[in-house]
C-alpha positions in Angstrom: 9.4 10.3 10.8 5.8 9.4 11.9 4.9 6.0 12.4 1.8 6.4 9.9 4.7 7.9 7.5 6.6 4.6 7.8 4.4 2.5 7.4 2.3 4.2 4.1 5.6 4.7 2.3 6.5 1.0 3.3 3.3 0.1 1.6 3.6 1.6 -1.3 7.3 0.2 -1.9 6.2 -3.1 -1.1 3.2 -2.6 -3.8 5.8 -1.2 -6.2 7.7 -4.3 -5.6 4.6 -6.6 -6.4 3.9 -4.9 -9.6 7.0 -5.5 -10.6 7.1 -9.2 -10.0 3.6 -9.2 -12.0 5.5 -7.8 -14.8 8.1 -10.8 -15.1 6.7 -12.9 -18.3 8.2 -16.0 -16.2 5.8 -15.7 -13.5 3.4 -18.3 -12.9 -0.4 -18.0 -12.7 -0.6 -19.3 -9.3 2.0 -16.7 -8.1 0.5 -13.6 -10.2 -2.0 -14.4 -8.1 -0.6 -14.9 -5.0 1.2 -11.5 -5.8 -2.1 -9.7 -6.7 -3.1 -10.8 -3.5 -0.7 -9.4 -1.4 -0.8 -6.1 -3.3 -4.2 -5.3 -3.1 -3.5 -5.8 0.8 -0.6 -3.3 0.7 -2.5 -0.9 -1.2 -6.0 -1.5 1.4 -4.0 -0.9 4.3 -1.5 2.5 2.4 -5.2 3.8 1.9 -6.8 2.9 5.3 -3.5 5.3 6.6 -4.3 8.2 4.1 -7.5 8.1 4.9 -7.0 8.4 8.9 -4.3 10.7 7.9 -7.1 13.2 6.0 -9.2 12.8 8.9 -7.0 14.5 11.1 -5.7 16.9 9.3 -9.6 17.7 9.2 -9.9 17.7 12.6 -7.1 20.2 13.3 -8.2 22.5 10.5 -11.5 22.3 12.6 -10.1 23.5 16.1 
């Protein structure tokens, strides 16, 4: 499996994960937060790794 592979479905486990600490009614405010955090990270950096992904596919469509 590709590294970029790895790593995007890593991310969105890890995101997955997050939302379902959020979902916990015994979570506190400080760590929803802390949680929201970290998820919008994981979910930045899946899409930063689609995206390069796209763009080569793009590029060897184009040769």
């Amino acid at each position: 499996m590709p590294k970029e592979t790895k790593n995007f479905e890593s991310k969105l486990d890890s995101a997955k994960e997050i939302l379902d600490t959020l979902m916990k009614p015994e979570i506190t405010l400080q760590k929803s937060v802390q949680a929201y955090e970290k998820g919008m990270k994981e979910l930045q950096d899946a899409q930063k790794i689609l995206e390069e992904a796209q763009i080569k596919i793009t590029e060897i469509k184009g040769s």
